[in-house]
Each structure stands twice: as structure tokens, then as C-alpha cells.
Steps between C-alpha positions, in 0.01 A plus 500: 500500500644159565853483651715141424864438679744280298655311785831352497521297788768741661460770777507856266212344332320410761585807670347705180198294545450583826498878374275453264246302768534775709460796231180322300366224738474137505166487205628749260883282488579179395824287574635310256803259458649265221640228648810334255457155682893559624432750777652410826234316758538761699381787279160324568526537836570816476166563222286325785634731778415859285168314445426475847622851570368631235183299537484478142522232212794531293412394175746175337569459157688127408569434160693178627857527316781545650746808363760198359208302324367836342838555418546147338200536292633808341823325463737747659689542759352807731706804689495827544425650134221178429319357713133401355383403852483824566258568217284141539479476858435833608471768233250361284291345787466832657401675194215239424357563881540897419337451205181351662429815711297781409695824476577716678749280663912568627783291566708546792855392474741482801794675338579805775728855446844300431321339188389825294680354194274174475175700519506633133454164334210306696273856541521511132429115414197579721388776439481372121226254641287781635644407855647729769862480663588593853749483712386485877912464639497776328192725679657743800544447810821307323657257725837432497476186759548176332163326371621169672496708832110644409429126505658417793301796678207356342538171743569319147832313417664597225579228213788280581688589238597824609666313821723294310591852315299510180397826373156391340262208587460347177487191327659319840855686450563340137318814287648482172571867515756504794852585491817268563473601892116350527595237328821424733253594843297179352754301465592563836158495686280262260734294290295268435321785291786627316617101415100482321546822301881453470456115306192661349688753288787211392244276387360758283852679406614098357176526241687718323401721271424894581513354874876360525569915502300605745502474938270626797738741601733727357861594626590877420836567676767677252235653322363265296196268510495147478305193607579323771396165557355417861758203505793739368376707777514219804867428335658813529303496881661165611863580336460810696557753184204687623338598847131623547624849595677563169188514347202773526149449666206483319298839548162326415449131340239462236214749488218388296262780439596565177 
């Protein structure tokens, strides 16, 4: 049986691969990561120091787009419900290396007890492809400490992002998937970041077309859904009509495993 890890670059993931090292042993698992060529330069840091810990190779997969210049090819603007970077960068690669491997074979996903809902969908997808789903956050003893302290305990420190307040470690705090606080944290901590994805989407919403509708992010306060344009959102920021506070946290950023 051959056991592969989807990382994510963050600390539940890693801290699922470390179960699974532990549980199967360093020549029956394989590490694997797909990197969107927008992480953070210090999520590599952070690859290099599991590798050492681990003393293991992660495996690297580098298609060499960036999220926006998938999304430009498609010619749409990406958020929450769309988001074909997802799909290109990660989902597809992943099931090309799975489908290289003699069976039997499992997947091991870093979704733990508080994501039971999310488990239905990727076991199935798998499972279709004659592939196992686990879940080692999942496998008792349970822990309830947080997987950025396991690091820590490890001697490892945990991605940056987390320190400036950032619930996931992906795509270098600008993951297409994030909610109006992320993308207000960015602001804040890289703006330099959110002022690339932020003149990004207004070049593309001025083509026109099926794109002049559509934004990044999404404002749902009274109820009701609508896009909100990074720029509409730095507005109502500066004019002080909104505060970061007002708005929810992100419980995850994008998960690509599915």
C-alpha cells in the first residue's frame, strides 16, 4: 500500500503528514505539493524545514501560471463559486501523479473533526479513481492544540502568514477564495499585493463583456450577495464606511483537493 499527503503549505497539513510518517513510515509515503507560483517566500522555507525534519523529499509540482493568468485565459474573473486555478494548478496535477501509481494507493487529506462536512465530496471523487481517502487529523488520540503550536514544538516556524493573522498559507495571502476580511488583512500587511490583484481585476472588469459583472470578492451584508470590487472595497475602507472587525474571518482559504 502506498500512502501520498496533499500538502498545502500550512501547519494542519503538515501536521497530518507527520501522522501519516509516523503511522506508515518514511518508504511506504510520499509528500507531495502543487506550488501556484504565488505562494508566499516563506511557505518555502517552511517546505525546506519539514524536509529536514522529516528527512524526506517533498515532491513539487509547477505548472508555471499564476492563479490571475489562469484566470485570464479562461476569461473570467475568479472568487469563491469559480475559480479554475483550483482545478489547473492543483486538482488535475494531482490526479495525473495518482494516476501513475499502481493501486492499492490512499490519499491523505488534512481536513480534522471540525471539517466532517467537506469529507463526503473528495472520498467520493477518489474513491471513483480506485483511490483511498483518509483523514489522519482525524485518527484518535484527537488533539485539540492548535497545528501552528505542533509546529512550533516541532523546533519548526510556522508560515508567516499566520503572524500577520491569516488563517491559511496560501497563494501569499491573495487566494482568490478569501473573504472581504483576508482581503482587508492584505491590504493592511502586503499592499503591495492587494494593489497587483486589485488593478488586475479592473483591467479585466473594463473588457467588458460577461466580466464587467463580476469581482474577486463578494459583499453579503443585508442578506443578499453581490460583487464587490477590490477597489469598491479599499473605498468604503479609506472613507471609513467599513472596519475589518465588521466583517467575519475566513474559517479556511482555498482547499484544493477536490
Amino acid at each position: 500500500m502506498k500512502h501520498i499527503v496533499s500538502l498545502s503549505g500550512g501547519t494542519a497539513s503538515a501536521v497530518a503528514a507527520d501522522r501519516v510518517l509516523e503511522r506508515y513510515g518514511h518508504e511506504a509515503t510520499t509528500l507531495w505539493f502543487a506550488d501556484t507560483a504565488w505562494e508566499d517566500e516563506d511557505l518555502y522555507r517552511f517546505l525546506a524545514d519539514l524536509e529536514a525534519y522529516w528527512d524526506v523529499e517533498i515532491l513539487r509540482h509547477r505548472d508555471g501560471r499564476t492563479p490571475l493568468e489562469v484566470a485570464e485565459g479562461a476569461s473570467i474573473i475568479p472568487n469563491q463559486r469559480r475559480a479554475p486555478c483550483s482545478l489547473q494548478l492543483k486538482i488535475a496535477p494531482f490526479r495525473q501523479f495518482l494516476a501513475a501509481h499502481d493501486r492499492p494507493v490512499t490519499v491523505h487529506l488534512g481536513f480534522d473533526w471540525s471539517e466532517e462536512h467537506r469529507m463526503a465530496r473528495p472520498k467520493a471523487e477518489y474513491e471513483a479513481m480506485g483511490v483511498g481517502v483518509d483523514f489522519p487529523l482525524t485518527w484518535k488520540p484527537i488533539t485539540h492544540r492548535r497545528y501552528y503550536d505542533i509546529v512550533a514544538y516541532w523546533g519548526i516556524k510556522p508560515p508567516r502568514l499566520y503572524d500577520l493573522g491569516f488563517p491559511h498559507n496560501n497563494c501569499g495571502g491573495r487566494c482568490v477564495k478569501q473573504g472581504l476580511k483576508e482581503w482587508m488583512r492584505l491590504r493592511a500587511t502586503m499592499p503591495e499585493r492587494f494593489a497587483e490583484v486589485r488593478d488586475w481585476e479592473q483591467a479585466q472588469r473594463a473588457k467588458g463583456g460577461a466580466r464587467a459583472g463580476y469581482a474577486i470578492a463578494r459583499d453579503q451584508s443585508g442578506g443578499k450577495v453581490t460583487p464587490l470590487p477590490l477597489a469598491d472595497l479599499e473605498r468604503r475602507e479609506k472613507t471609513g464606511q467599513v472596519e475589518m472587525f465588521t466583517y467575519k474571518s475566513d474559517e479556511f482559504g482555498c482547499f484544493c483537493e477536490l
